[in-house]
C-alpha positions as CSV (number, residue, x, y, z in Angstrom):
1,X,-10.2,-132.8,-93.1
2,X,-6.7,-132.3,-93.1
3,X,-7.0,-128.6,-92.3
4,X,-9.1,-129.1,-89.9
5,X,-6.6,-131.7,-88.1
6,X,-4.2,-128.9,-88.4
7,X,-6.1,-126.2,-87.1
8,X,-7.0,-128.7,-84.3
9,X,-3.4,-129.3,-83.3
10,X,-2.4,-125.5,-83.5
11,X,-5.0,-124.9,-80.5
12,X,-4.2,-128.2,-78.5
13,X,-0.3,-126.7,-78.7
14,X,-1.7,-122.9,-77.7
15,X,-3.4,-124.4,-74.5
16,X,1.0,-125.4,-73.4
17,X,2.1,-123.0,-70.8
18,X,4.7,-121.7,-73.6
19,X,2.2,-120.4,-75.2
20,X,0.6,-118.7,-72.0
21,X,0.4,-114.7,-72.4
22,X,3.5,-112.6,-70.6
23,X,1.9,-109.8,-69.1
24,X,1.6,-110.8,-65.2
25,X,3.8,-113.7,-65.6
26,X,6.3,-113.6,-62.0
27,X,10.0,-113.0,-62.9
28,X,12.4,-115.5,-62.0
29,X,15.9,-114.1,-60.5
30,X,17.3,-117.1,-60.7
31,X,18.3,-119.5,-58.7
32,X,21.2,-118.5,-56.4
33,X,21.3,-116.2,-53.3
34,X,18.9,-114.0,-53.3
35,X,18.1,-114.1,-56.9
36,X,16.0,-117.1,-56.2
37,X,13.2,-114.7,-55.1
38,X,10.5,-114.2,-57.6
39,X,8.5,-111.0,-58.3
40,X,6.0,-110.1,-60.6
41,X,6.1,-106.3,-61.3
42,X,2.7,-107.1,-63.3
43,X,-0.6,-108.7,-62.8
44,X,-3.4,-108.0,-60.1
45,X,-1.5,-107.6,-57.0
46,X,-3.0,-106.3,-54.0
47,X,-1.4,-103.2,-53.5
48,X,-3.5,-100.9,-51.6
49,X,-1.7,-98.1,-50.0
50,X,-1.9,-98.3,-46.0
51,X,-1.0,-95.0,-43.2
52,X,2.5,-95.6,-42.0
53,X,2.4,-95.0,-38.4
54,X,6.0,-94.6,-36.8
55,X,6.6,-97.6,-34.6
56,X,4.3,-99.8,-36.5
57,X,5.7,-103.2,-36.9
58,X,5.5,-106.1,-39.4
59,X,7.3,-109.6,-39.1
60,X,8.0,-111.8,-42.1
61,X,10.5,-112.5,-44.7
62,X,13.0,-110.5,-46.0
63,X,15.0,-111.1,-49.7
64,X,16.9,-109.1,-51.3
65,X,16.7,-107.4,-55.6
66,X,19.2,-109.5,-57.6
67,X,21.1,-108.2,-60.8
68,X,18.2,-108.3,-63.2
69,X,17.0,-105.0,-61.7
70,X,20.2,-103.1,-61.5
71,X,20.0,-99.8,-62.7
72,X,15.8,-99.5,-63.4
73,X,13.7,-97.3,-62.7
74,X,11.9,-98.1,-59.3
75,X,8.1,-97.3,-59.0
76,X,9.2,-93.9,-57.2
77,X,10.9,-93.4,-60.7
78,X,14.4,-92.8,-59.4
79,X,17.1,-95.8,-60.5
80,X,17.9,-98.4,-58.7
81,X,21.4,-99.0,-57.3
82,X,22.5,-101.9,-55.2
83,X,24.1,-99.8,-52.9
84,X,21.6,-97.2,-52.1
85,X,19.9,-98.2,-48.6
86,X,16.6,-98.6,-50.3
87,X,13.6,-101.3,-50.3
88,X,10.4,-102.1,-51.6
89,X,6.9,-102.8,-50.2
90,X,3.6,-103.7,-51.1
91,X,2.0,-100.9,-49.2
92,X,3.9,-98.4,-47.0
93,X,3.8,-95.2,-48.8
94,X,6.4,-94.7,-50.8
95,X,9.1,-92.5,-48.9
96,X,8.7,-94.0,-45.5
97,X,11.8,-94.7,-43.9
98,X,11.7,-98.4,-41.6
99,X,14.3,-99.9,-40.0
100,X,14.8,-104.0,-41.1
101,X,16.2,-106.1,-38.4
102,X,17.1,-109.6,-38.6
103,X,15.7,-111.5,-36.1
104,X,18.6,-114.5,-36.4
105,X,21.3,-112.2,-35.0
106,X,19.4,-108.7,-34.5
107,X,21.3,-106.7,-37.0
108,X,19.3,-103.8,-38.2
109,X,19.7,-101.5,-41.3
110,X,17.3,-98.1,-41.9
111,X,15.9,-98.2,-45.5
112,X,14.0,-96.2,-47.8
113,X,11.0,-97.8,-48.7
114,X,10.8,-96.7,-52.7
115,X,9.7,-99.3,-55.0
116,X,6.8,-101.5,-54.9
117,X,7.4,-105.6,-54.1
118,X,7.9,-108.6,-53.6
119,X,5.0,-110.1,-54.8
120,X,5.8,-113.8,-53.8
121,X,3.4,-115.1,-50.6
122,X,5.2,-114.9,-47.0
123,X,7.8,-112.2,-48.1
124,X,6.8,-108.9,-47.0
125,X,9.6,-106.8,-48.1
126,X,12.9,-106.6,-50.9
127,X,16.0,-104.9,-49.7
128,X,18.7,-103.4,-51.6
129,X,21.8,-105.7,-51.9
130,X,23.7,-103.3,-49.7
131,X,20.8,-103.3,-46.7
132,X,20.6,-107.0,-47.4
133,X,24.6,-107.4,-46.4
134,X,24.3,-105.3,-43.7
135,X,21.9,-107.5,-41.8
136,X,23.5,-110.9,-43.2
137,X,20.6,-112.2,-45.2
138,X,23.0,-112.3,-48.8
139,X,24.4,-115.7,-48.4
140,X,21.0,-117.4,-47.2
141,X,18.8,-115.4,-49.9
142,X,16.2,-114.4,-47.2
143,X,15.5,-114.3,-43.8
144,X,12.7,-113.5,-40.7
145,X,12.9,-109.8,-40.1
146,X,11.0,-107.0,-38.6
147,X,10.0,-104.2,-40.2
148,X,9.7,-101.1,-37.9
149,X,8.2,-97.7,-39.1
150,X,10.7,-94.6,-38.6
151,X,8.8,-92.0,-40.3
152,X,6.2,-91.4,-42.8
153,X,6.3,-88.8,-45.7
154,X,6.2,-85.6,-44.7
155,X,5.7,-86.9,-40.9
156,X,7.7,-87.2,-37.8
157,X,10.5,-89.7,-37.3
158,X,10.9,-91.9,-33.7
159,X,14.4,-93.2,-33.1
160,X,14.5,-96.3,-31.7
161,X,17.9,-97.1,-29.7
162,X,21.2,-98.9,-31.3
163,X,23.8,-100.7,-29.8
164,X,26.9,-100.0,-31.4
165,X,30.5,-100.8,-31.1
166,X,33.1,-98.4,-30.6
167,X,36.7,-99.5,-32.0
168,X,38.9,-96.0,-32.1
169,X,38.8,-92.6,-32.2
170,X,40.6,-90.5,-34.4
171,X,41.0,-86.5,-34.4
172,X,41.2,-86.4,-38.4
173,X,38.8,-87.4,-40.5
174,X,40.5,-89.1,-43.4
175,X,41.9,-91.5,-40.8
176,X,39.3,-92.7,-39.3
177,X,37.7,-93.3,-43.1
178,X,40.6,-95.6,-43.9
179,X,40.7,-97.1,-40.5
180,X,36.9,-98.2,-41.2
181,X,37.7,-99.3,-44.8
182,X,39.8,-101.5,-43.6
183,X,37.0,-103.3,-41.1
184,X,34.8,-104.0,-44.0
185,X,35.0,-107.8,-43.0
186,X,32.9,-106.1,-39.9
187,X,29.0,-105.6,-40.4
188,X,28.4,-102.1,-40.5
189,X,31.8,-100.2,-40.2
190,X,30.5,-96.4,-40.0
191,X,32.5,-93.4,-39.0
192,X,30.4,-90.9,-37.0
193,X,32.0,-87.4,-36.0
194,X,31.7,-86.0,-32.2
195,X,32.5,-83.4,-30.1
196,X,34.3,-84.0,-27.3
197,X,35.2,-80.4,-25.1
198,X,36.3,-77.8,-27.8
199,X,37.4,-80.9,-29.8
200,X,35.8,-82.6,-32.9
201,X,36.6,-86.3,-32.9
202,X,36.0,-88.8,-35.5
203,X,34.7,-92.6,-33.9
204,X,34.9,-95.5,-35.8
205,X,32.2,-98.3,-34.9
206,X,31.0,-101.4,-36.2
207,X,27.4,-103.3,-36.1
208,X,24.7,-102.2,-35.0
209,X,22.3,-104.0,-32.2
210,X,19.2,-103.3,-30.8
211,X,19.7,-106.2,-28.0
212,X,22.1,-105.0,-25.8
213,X,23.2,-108.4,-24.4
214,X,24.2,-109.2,-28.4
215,X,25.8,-105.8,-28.8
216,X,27.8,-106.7,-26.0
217,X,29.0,-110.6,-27.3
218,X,29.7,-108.9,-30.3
219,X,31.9,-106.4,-28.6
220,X,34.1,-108.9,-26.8
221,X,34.8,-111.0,-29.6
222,X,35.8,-107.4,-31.7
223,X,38.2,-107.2,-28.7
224,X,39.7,-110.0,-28.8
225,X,40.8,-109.0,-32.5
226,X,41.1,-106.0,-32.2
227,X,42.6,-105.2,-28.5
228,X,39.6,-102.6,-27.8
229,X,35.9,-102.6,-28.2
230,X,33.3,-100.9,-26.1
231,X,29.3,-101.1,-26.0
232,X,27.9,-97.0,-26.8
233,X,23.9,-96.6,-26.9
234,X,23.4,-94.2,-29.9
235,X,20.3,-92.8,-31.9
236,X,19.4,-94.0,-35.1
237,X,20.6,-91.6,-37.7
């Protein structure tokens, strides 16, 4: 009798969730940021692979990969760096370049879509912590974006148009890298060469828009800092 009370209270104890099996269990990233997303790399998912069509669109919410996949292989199977422009997705292809864009303040960043995620319900995509910077989503831990397709392996890319702001000009290279450097409190500081005549010019802009009327708020209050800021219309790279 006594072994069988035992034997009794070992199963009652094996139905807790502690004793639940692992394998398909989501992954908790915490609980600050955007590490409170959760993922589950395991398990059934629906992750049937679907054409990506460039200028296809998807809406939904965006988080971003917190430190407990730094440096892991990615289902592409290269490694995963926090500041490679990169993302994952349930069921683009894997290779297919989309541009994110926030819809709060229409800040857009072009990833790479090469890992496979988030499996968590109303998030439709997990964005490097560099993209998720770029388009001000760190602090909040996720936000409403939209997903546009740029190209699709091995196919051809659109190019939708950016906004960007224009601070200086520079005819050397390595100053207008350390003039950018130092507007890394800017979203976006890039350095982008040009010819101008005979001449080879290096510009220095910051954000990236693809409302003009925000690319041009932005603009005056970079002015206004600055002393010089001007509105340019520019392909995406």
């Amino acid at each position: 009798m006594c072994r069988l009370r035992r034997m009794t209270a070992v199963a009652m104890l094996c139905l807790l969730p502690s004793c639940a099996s692992e394998i398909g269990k989501p992954i908790s990233w915490g609980s600050s940021g955007g590490d409170s997303a959760t993922i589950s790399r395991f398990g059934s998912q629906d992750t049937s692979i679907m054409s990506a069509t460039p200028g296809m669109t998807e809406v939904g919410r965006a988080s971003w990969y917190g430190p407990t996949f730094y440096g892991k292989k990615t289902a592409s199977g290269a490694i995963f760096h926090k500041h490679d422009l990169t993302a994952a997705h349930r069921t683009l292809p894997l290779g297919t370049e989309v541009r994110v864009t926030n819809l709060a303040n229409e800040r857009s960043v072009d990833v790479l879509v090469n890992d496979r995620g988030p499996f968590v319900s109303g998030r439709i995509i997990d964005l490097s912590w560099e993209a998720a910077n770029r388009i001000g989503i760190i602090g909040p831990g996720t936000g409403l974006v939209k997903i546009t397709v740029l190209s699709s392996p091995g196919g051809r890319k659109i190019s939708p148009s950016n906004y960007l702001v224009q601070v200086a000009s520079f005819s050397g290279y390595q100053e207008a890298m350390i003039y950018a450097r130092s507007l890394r409190h800017y979203p976006g500081a890039e350095v982008r060469k040009a010819r101008v005549g005979n001449r080879r010019v290096y510009r220095v802009y910051v954000g990236r828009f693809q409302n003009p009327d925000r690319a041009r708020s932005f603009a005056r209050r970079v002015k206004s800092e600055l002393g010089q800021a001007f509105v340019v219309e520019a392909d995406a790279r």
